[in-house]
C-alpha positions as CSV (number, residue, x, y, z in Angstrom):
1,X,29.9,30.7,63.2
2,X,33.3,29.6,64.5
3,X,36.4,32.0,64.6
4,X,39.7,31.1,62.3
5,X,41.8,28.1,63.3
6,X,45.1,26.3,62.8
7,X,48.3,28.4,61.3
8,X,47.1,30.9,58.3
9,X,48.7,33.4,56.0
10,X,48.2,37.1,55.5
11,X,46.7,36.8,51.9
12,X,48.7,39.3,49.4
13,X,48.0,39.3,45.8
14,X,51.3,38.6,45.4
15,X,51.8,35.3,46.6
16,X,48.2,34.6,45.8
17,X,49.8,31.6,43.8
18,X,51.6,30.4,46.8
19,X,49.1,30.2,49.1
20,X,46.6,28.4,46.5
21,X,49.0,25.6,47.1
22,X,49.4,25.1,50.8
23,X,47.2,21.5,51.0
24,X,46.5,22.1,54.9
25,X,45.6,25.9,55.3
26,X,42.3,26.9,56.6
27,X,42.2,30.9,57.1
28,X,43.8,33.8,55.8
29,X,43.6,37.4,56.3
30,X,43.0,39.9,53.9
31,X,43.4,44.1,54.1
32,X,39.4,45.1,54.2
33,X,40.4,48.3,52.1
34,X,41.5,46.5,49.3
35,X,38.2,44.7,48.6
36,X,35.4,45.8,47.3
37,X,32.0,44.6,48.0
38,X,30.2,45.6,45.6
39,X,32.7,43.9,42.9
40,X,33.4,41.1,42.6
41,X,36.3,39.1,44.4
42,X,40.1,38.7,43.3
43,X,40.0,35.0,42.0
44,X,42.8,34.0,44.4
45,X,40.0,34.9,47.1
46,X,37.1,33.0,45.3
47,X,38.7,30.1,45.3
48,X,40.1,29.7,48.6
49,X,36.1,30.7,50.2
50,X,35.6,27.8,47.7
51,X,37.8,25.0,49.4
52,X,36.5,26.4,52.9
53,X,39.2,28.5,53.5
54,X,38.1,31.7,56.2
55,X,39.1,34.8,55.0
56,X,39.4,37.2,57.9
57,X,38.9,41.1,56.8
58,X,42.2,43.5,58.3
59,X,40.9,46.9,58.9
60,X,43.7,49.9,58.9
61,X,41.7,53.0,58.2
62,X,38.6,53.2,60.7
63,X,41.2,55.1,63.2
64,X,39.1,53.7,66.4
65,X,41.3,55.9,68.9
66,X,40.7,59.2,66.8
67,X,38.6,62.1,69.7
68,X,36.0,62.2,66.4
69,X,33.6,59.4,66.2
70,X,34.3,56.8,63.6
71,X,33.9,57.8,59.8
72,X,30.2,55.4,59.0
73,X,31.5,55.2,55.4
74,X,34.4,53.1,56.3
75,X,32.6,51.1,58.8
76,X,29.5,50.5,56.2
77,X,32.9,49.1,53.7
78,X,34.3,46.6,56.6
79,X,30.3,45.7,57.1
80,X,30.2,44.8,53.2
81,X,33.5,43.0,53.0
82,X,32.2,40.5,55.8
83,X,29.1,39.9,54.3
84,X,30.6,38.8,50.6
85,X,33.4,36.8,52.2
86,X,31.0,35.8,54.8
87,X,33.9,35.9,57.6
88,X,33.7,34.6,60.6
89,X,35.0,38.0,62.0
90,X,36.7,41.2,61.1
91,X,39.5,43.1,62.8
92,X,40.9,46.4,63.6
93,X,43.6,48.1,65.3
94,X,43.5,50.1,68.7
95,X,45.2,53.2,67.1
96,X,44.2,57.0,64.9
97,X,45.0,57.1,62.0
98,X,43.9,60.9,61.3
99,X,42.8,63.9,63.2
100,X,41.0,66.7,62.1
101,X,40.8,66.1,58.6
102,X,44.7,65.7,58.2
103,X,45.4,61.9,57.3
104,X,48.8,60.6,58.8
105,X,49.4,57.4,56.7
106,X,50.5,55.4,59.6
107,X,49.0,53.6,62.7
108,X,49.4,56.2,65.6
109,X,49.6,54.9,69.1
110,X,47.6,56.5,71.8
111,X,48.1,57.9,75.3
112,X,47.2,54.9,77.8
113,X,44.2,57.3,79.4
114,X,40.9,57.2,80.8
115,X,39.9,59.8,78.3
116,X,41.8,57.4,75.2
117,X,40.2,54.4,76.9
118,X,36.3,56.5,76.5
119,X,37.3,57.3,72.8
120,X,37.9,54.1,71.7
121,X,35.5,52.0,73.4
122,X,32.8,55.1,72.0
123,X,34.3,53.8,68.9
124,X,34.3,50.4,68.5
125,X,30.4,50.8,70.1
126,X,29.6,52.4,66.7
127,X,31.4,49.8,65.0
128,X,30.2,46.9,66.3
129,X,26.5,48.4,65.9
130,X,27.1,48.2,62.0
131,X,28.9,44.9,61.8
132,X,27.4,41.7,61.0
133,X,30.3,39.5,62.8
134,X,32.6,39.9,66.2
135,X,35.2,42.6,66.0
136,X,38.9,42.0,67.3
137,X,41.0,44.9,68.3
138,X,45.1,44.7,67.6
139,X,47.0,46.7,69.6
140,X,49.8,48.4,67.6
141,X,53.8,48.5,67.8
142,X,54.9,51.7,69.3
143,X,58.6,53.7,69.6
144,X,57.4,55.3,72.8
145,X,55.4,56.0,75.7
146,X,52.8,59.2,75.6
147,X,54.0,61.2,79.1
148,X,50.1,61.3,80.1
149,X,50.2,57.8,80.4
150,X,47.9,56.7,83.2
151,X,47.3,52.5,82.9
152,X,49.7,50.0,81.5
153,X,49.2,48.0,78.6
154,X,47.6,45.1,80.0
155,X,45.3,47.5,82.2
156,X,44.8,49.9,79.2
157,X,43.4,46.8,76.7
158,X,41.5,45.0,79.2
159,X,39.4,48.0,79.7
160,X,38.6,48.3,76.5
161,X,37.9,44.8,75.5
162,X,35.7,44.4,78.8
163,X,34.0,47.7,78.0
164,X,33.1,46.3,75.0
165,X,33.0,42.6,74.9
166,X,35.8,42.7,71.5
167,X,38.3,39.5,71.0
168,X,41.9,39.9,70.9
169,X,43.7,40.0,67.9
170,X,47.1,39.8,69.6
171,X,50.1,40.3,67.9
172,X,53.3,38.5,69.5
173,X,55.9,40.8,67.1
174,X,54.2,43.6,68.2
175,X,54.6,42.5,72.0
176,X,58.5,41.7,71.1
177,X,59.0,45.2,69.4
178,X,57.3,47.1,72.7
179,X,59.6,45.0,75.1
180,X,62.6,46.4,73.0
181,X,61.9,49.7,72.3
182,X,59.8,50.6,75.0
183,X,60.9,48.7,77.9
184,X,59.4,45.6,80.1
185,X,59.1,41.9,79.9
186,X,57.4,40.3,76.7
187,X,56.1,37.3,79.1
188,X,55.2,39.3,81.8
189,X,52.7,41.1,79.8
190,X,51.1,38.0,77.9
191,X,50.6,36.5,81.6
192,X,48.4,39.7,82.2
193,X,46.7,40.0,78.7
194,X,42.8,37.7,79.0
195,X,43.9,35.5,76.6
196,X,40.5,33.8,76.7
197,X,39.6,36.7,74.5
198,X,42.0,36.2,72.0
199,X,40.7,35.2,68.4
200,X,43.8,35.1,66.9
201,X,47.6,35.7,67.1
202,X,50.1,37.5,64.2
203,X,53.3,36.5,64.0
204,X,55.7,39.0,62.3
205,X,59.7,39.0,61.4
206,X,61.2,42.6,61.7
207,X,65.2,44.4,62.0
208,X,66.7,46.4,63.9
209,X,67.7,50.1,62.6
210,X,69.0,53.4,64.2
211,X,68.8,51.3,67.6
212,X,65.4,50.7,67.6
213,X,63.7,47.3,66.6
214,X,61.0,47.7,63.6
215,X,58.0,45.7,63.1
216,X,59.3,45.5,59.5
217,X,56.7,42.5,58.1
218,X,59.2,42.3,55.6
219,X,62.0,40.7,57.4
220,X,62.1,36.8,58.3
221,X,60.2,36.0,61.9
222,X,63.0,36.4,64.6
223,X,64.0,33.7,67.2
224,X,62.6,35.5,70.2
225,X,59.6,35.8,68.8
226,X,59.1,32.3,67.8
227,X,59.9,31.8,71.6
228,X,57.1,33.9,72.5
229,X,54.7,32.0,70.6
230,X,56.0,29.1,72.2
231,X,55.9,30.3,75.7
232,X,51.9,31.9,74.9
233,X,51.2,28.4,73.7
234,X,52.3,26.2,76.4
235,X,50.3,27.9,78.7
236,X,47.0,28.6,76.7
237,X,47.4,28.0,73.1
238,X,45.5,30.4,71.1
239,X,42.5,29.1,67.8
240,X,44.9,30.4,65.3
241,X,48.1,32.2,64.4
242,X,48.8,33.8,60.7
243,X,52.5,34.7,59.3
244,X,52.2,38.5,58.1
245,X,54.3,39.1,55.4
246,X,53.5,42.8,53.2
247,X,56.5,42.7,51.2
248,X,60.1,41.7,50.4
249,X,58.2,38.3,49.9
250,X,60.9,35.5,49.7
251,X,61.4,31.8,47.9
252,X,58.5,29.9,48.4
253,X,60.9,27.4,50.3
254,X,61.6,29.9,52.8
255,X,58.2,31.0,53.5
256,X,57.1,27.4,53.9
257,X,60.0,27.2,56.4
258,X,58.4,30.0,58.2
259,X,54.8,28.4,58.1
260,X,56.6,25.1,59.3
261,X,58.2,27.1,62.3
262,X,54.9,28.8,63.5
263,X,53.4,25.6,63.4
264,X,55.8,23.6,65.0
265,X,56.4,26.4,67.9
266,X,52.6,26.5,68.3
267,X,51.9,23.0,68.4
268,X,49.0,23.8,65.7
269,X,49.5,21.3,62.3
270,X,51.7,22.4,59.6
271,X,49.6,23.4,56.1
272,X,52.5,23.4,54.0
């Protein structure tokens, strides 16, 4: 089975109407927890699997960097949401998400540690035991660096993806919000990342607030970011790239435009 390709959409219910109509697109992504297997699918889903459309599962709750092993409930739900949108993959995020019973509602980042680095490749072991397809991992925006930091970022997710033999589900916005908030060149890092690995790319607008830049997926894509996608591309274009968009959702001109732009700055064909 072959991975996503071309420039998708995060599918929303939403703007299920909109993306019904866009003649060229060949994947989206959906948020696993808001399917259920064992019911049947939103329409909007149905008939894009219909026309051939992938449809990628987006875990948020397996919390692959908690110390406790992963819950086998949730895993057994991403499993099932695979099989009935028979996906080509699923992804996930390198972050916790809760700790000792206490649920945080947000994607935590973790210390860049040996121990982290053992937790989450224990993890994603599990995970990958139960799944039917190949997993991705995302790594996650962050405001800050953990003080018992021992690897970088491109050290800290290689380990783990050779550990493991995961893709890469890497997300440019993400990499843009890091530089800013955290420090470092955007470029330097993609130049150390194994891009062979990556399955896919998200592409994300955000806004700045309080002095710090926030990985809104709400706010149009910025221009630095679109030149990030065009500087990853040049030197090894990635299978596919997919607009997030969870909210705020604008004219359906506008989001086109934004389709158009990822397209044209990742040399991939326009679906609009």
């Amino acid at each position: 089975m072959t991975g996503p390709s071309g420039v998708g959409i995060g599918w929303r219910p939403e703007i299920a109407g909109f993306v019904a109509g866009l003649p060229g697109l060949r994947f989206v992504e959906v948020v696993a927890e808001a399917v259920a297997p064992a019911r049947p699918l939103p329409d909007g889903l149905t008939e894009l699997r219909g026309r051939g459309v992938d449809v990628v599962p987006h875990g948020v709750r397996l919390s692959l960097g908690g110390a406790e092993p992963v819950d086998p409930a949730r895993v057994a739900h991403l499993a099932g949401v695979a099989a009935a949108l028979d996906a080509p993959l699923v992804s996930e995020h390198i972050a916790f998400v809760r700790a000792g019973g206490l649920e945080a509602g947000h994607l935590l980042p973790l210390p860049r540690s040996r121990e982290a680095v053992a937790a989450v490749v224990a993890n994603v072991r599990r995970t990958q035991a139960e799944l039917p397809v190949p997993l991705a991992l995302e790594p996650i925006a962050a405001l800050f660096d953990w003080p018992d930091d021992e690897l970088d970022e491109a050290d800290f997710l290689t380990e783990i993806l050779d550990a493991t033999g995961a893709l890469l589900l890497l997300d440019v916005a993400n990499v843009h919000a890091n530089a800013r908030n955290r420090g470092g060149d955007p470029a330097a890092l993609l130049d150390r990342l194994p891009l062979e690995r990556v399955a896919y790319v998200h592409v994300a607008g955000g806004a700045e607030h309080g002095g710090f830049y926030h990985d809104t997926h709400t706010d149009p894509v910025p221009a630095a970011v679109l030149d990030l996608v065009r500087e990853l591309c040049a030197g090894r274009r990635p299978p596919a790239l997919l607009l997030e968009r969870d909210g705020h959702y604008p004219p359906a001109a506008e989001l086109r435009g934004e389709l158009d732009a990822l397209a044209a700055a990742s040399g991939h064909p326009v679906v609009t």
